[in-house]
N, CA, C and O atoms as a Maestro MAE file, in Angstrom:
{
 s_m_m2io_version
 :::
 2.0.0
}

f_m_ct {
 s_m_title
 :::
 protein
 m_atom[232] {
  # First column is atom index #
  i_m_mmod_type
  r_m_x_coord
  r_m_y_coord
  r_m_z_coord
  i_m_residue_number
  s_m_chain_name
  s_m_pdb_residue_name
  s_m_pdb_atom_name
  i_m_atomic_number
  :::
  1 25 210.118 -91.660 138.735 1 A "UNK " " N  " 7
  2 3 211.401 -91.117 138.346 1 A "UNK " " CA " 6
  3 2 211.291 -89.599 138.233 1 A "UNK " " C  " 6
  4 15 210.461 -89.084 137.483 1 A "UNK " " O  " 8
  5 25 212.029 -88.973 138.891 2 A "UNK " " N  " 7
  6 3 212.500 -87.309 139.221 2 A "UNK " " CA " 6
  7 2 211.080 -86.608 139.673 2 A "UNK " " C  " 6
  8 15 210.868 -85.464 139.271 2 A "UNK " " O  " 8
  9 25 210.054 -87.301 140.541 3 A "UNK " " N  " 7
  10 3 209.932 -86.869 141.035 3 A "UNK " " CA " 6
  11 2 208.048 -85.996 140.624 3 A "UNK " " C  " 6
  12 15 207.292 -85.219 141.206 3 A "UNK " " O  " 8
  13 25 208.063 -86.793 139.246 4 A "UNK " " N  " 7
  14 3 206.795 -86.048 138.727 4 A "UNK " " CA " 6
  15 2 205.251 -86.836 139.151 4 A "UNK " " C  " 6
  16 15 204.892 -88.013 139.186 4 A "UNK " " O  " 8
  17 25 204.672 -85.705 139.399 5 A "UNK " " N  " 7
  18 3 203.241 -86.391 139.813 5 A "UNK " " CA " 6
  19 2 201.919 -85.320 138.666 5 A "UNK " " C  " 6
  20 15 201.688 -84.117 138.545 5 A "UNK " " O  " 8
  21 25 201.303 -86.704 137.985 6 A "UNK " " N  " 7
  22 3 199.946 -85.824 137.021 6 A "UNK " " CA " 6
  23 2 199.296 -84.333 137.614 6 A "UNK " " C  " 6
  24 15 199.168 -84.039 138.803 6 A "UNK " " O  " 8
  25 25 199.025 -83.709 136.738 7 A "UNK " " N  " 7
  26 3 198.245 -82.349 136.860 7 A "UNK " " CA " 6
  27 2 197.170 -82.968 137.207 7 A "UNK " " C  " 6
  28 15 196.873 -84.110 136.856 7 A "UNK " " O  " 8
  29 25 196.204 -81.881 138.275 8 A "UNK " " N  " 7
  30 3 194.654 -81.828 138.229 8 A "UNK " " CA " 6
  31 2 193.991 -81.398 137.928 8 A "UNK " " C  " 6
  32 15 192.844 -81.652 137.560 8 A "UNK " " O  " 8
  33 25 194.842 -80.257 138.056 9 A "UNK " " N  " 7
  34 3 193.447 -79.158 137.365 9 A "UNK " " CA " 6
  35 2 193.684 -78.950 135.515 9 A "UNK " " C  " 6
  36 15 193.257 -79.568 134.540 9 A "UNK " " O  " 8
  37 25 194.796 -77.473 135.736 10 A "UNK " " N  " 7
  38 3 195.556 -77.507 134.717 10 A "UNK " " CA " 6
  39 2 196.506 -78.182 134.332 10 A "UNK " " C  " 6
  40 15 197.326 -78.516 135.188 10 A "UNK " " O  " 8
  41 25 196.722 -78.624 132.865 11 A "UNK " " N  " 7
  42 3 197.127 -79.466 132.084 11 A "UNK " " CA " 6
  43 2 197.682 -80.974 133.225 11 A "UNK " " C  " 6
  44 15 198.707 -81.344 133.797 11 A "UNK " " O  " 8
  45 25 196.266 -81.434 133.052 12 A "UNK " " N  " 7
  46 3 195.565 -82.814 133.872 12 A "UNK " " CA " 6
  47 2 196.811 -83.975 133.350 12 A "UNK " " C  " 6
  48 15 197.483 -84.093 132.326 12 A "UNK " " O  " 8
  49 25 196.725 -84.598 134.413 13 A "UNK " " N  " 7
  50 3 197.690 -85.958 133.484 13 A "UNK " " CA " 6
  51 2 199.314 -85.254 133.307 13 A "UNK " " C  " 6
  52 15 199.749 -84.109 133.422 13 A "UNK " " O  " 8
  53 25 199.872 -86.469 132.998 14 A "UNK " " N  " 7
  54 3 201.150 -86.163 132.112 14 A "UNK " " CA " 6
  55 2 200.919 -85.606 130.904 14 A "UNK " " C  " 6
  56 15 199.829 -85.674 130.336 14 A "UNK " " O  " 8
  57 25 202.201 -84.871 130.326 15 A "UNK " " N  " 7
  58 3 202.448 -84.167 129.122 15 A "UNK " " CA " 6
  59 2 203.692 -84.571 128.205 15 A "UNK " " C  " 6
  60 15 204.837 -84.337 128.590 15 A "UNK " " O  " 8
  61 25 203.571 -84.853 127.642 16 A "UNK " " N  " 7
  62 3 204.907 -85.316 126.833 16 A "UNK " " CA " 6
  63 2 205.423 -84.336 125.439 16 A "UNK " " C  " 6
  64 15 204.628 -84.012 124.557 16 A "UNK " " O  " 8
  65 25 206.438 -84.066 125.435 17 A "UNK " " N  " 7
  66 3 207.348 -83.711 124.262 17 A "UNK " " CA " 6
  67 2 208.443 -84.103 123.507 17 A "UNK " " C  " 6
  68 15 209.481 -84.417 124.090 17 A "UNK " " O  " 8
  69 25 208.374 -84.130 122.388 18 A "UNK " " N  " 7
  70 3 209.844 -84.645 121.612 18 A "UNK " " CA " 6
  71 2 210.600 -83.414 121.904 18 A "UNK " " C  " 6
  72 15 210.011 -82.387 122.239 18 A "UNK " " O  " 8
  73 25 211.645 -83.465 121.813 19 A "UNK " " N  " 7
  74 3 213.232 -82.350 122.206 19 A "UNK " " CA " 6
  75 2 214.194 -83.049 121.248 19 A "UNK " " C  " 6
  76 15 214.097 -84.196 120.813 19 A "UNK " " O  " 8
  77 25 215.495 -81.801 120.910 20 A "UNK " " N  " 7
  78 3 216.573 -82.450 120.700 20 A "UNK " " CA " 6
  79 2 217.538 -81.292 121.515 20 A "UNK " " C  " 6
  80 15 217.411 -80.079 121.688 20 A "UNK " " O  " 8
  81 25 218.553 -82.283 121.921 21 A "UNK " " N  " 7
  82 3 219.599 -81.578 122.759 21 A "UNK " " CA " 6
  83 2 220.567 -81.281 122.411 21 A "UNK " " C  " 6
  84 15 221.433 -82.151 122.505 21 A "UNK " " O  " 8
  85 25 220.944 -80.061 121.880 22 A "UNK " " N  " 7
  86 3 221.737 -79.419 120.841 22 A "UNK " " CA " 6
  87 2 223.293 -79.375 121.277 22 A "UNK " " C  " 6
  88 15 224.078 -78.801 120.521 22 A "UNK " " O  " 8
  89 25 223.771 -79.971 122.488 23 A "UNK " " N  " 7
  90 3 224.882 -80.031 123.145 23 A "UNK " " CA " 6
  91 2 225.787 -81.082 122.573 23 A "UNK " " C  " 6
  92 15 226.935 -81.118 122.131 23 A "UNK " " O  " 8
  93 25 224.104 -82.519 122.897 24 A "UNK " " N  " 7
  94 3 224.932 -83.910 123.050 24 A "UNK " " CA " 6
  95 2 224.467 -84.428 121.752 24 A "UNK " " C  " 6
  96 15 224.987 -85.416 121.234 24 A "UNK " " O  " 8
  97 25 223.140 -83.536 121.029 25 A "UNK " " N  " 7
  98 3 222.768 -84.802 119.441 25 A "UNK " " CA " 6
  99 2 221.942 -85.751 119.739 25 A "UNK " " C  " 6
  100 15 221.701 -86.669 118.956 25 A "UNK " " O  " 8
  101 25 221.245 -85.610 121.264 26 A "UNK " " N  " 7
  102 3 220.480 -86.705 121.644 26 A "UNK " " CA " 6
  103 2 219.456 -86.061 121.487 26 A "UNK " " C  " 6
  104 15 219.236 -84.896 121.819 26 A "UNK " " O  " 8
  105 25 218.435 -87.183 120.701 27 A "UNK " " N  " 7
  106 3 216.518 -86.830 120.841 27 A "UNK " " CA " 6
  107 2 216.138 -87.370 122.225 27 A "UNK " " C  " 6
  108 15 216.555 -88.344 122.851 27 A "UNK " " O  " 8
  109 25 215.233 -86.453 122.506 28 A "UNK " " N  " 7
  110 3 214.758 -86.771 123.817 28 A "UNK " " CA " 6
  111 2 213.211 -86.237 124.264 28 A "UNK " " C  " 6
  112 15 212.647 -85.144 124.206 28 A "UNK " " O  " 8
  113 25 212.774 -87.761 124.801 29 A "UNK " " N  " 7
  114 3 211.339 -87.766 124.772 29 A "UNK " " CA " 6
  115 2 211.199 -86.999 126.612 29 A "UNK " " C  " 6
  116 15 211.701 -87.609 127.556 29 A "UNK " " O  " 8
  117 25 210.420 -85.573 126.826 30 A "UNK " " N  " 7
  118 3 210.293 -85.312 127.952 30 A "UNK " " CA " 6
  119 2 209.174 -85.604 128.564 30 A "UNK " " C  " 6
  120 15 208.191 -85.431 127.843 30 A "UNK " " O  " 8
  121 25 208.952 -85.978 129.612 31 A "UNK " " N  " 7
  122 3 207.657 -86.513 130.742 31 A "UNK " " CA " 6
  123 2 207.344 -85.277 131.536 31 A "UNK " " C  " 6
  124 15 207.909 -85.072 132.610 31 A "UNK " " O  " 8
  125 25 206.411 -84.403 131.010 32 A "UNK " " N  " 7
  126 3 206.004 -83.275 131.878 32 A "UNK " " CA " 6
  127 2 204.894 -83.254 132.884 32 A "UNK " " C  " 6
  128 15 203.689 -83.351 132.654 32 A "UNK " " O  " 8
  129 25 205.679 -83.071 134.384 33 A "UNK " " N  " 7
  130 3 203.838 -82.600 135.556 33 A "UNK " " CA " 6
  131 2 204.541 -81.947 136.241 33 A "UNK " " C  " 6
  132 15 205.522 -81.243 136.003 33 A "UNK " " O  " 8
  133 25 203.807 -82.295 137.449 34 A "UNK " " N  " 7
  134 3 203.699 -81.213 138.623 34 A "UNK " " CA " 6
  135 2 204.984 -82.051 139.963 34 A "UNK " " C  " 6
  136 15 205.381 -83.203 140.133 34 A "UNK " " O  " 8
  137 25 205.249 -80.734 140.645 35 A "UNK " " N  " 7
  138 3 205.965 -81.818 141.976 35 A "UNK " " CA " 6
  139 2 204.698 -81.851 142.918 35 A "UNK " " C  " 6
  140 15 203.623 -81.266 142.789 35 A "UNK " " O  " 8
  141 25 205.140 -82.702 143.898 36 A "UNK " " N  " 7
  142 3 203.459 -83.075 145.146 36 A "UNK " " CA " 6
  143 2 202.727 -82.056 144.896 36 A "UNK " " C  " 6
  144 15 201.646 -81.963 144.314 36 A "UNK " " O  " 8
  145 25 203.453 -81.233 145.421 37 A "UNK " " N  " 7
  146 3 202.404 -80.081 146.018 37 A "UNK " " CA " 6
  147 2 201.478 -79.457 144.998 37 A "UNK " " C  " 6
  148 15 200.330 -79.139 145.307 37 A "UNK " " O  " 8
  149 25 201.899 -79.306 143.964 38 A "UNK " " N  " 7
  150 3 201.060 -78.847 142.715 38 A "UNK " " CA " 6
  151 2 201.485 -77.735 142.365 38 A "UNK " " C  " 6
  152 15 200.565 -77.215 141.733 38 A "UNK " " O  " 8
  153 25 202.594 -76.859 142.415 39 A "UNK " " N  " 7
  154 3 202.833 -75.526 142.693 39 A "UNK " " CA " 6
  155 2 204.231 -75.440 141.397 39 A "UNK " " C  " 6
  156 15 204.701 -74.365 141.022 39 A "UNK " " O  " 8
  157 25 204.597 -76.507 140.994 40 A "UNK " " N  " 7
  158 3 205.694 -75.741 140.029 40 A "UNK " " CA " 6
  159 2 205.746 -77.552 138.765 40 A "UNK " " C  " 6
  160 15 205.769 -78.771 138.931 40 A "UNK " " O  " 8
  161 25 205.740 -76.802 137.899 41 A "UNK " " N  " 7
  162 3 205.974 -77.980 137.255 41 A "UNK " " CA " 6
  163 2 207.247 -78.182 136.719 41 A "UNK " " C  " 6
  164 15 208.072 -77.283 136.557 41 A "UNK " " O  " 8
  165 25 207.493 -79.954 136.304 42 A "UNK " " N  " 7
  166 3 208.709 -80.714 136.831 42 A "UNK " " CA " 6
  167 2 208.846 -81.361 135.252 42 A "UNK " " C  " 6
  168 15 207.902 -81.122 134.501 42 A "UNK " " O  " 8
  169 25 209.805 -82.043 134.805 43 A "UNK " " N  " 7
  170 3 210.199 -82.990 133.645 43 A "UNK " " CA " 6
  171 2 211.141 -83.705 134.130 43 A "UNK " " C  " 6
  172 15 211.980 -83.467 134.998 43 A "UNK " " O  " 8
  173 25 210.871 -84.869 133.307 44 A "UNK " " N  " 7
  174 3 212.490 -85.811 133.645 44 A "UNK " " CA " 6
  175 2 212.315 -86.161 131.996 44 A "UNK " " C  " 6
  176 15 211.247 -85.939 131.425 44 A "UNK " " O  " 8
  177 25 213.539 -86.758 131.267 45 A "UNK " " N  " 7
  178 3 214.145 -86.620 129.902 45 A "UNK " " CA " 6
  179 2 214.254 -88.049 129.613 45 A "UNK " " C  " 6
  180 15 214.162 -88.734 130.632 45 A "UNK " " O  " 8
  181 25 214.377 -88.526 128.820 46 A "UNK " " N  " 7
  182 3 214.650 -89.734 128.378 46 A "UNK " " CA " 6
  183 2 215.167 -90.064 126.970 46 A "UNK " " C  " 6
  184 15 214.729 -89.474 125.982 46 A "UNK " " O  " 8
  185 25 216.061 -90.971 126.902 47 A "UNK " " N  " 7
  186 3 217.119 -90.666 125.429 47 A "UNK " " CA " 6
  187 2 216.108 -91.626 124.330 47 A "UNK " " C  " 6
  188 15 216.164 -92.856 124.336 47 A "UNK " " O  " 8
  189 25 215.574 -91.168 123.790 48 A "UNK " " N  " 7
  190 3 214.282 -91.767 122.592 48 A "UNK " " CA " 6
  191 2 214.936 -93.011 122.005 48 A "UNK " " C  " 6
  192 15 214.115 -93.905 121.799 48 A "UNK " " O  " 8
  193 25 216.569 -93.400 121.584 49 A "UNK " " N  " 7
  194 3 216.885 -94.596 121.106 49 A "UNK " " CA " 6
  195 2 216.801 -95.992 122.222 49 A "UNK " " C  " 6
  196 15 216.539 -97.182 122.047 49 A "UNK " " O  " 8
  197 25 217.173 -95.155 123.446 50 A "UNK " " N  " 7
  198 3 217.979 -96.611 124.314 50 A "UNK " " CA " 6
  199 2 217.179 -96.448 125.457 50 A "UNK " " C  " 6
  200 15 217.501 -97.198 126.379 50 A "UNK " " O  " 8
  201 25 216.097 -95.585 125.708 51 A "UNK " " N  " 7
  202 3 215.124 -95.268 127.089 51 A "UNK " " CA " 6
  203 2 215.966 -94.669 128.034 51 A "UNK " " C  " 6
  204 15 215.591 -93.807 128.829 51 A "UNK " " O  " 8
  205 25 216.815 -95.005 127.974 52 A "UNK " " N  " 7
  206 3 217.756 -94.409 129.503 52 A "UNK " " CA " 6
  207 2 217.262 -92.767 130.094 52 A "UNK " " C  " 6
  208 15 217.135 -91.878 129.252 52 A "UNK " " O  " 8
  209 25 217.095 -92.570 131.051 53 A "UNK " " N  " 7
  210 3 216.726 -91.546 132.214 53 A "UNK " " CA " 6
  211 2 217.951 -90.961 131.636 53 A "UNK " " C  " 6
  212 15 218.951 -91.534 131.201 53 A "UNK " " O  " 8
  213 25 217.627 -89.503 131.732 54 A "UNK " " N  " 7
  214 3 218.355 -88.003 131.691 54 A "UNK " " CA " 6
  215 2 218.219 -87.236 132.692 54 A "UNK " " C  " 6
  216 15 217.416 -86.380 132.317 54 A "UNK " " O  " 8
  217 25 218.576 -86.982 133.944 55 A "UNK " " N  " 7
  218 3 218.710 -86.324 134.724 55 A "UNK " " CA " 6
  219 2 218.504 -84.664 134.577 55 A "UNK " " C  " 6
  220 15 219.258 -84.182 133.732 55 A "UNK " " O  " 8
  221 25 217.808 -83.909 135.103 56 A "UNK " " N  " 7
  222 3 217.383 -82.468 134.600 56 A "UNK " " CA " 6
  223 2 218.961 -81.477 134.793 56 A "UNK " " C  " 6
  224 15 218.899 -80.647 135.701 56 A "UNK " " O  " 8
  225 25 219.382 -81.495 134.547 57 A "UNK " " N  " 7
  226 3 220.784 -80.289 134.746 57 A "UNK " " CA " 6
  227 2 220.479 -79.163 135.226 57 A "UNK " " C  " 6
  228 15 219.728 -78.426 134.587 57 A "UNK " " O  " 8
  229 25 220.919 -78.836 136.281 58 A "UNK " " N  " 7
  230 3 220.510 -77.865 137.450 58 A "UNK " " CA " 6
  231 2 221.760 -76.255 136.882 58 A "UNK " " C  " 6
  232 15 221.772 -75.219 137.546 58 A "UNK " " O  " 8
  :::
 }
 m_bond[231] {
  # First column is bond index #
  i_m_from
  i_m_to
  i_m_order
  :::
  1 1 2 1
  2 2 3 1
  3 3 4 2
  4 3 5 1
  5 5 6 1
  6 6 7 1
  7 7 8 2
  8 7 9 1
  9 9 10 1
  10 10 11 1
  11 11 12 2
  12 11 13 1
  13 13 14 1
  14 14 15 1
  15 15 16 2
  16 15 17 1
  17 17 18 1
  18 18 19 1
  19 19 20 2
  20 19 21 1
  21 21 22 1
  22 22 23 1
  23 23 24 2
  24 23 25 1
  25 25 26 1
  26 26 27 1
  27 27 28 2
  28 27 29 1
  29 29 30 1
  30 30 31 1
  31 31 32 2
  32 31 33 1
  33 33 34 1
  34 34 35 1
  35 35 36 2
  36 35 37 1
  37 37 38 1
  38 38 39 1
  39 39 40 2
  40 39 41 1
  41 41 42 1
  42 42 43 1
  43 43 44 2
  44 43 45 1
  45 45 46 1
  46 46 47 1
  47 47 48 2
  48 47 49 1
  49 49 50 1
  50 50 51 1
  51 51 52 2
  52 51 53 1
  53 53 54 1
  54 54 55 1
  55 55 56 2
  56 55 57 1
  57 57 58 1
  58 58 59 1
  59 59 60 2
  60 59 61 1
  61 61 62 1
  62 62 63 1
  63 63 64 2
  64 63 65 1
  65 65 66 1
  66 66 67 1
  67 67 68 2
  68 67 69 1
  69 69 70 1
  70 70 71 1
  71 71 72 2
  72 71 73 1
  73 73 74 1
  74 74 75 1
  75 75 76 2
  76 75 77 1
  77 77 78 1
  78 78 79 1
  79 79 80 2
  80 79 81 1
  81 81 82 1
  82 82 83 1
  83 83 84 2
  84 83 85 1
  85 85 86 1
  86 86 87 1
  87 87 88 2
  88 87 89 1
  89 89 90 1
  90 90 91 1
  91 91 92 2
  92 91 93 1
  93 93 94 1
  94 94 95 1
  95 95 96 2
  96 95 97 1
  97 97 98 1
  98 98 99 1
  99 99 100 2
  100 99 101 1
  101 101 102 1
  102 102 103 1
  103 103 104 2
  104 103 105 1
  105 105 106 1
  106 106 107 1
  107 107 108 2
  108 107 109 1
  109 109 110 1
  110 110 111 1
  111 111 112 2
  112 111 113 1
  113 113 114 1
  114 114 115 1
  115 115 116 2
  116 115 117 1
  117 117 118 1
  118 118 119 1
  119 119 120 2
  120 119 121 1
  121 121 122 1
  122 122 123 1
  123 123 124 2
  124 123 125 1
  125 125 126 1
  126 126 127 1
  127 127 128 2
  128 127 129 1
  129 129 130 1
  130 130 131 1
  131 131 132 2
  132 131 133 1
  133 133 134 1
  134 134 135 1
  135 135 136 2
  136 135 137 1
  137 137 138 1
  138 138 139 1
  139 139 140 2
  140 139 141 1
  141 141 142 1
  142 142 143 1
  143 143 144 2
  144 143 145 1
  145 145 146 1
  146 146 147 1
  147 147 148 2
  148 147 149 1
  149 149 150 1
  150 150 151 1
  151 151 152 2
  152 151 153 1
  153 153 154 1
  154 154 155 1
  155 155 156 2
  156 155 157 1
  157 157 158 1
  158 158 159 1
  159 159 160 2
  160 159 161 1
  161 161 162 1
  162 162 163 1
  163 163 164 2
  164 163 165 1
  165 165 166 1
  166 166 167 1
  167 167 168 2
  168 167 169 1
  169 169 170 1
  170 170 171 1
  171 171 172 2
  172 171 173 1
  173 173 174 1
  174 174 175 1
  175 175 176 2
  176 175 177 1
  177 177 178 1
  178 178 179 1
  179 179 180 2
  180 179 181 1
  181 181 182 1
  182 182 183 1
  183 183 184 2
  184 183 185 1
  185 185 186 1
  186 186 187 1
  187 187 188 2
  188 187 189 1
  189 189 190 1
  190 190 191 1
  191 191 192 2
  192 191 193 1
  193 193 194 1
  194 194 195 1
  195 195 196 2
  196 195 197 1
  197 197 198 1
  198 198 199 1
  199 199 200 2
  200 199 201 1
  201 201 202 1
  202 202 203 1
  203 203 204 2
  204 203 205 1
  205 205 206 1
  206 206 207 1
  207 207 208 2
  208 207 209 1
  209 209 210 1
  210 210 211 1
  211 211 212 2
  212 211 213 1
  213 213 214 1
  214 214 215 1
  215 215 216 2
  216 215 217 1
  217 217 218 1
  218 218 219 1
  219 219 220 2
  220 219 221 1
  221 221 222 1
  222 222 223 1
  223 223 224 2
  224 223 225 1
  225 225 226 1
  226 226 227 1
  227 227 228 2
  228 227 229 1
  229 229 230 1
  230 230 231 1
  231 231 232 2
  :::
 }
}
């Protein structure tokens, strides 16, 4: 989901953070890595009560 693949070198693996989203009032657990290539790192969001996927807002 959105696209994330583990670090290798630097910060190896997934990364995770608690958030709150000061818009909507939603806590939200983020899934932090890398895209393929290794060159920019990526998150996808998730609503901490109900799991549901959060889409990154461009």
């Amino acid at each position: 989901m959105g696209g994330i693949y583990p670090g290798k070198d630097w910060a190896k693996g997934y990364n995770f953070m608690l958030s709150k989203d000061t818009e909507t009032n939603i806590n939200l657990m983020l899934v932090i890595g890398w895209n393929s290539d290794q060159t920019k790192m990526k998150a996808a969001g998730f609503n901490v009560k109900t799991g549901e996927y959060i889409p990154p807002q461009i």
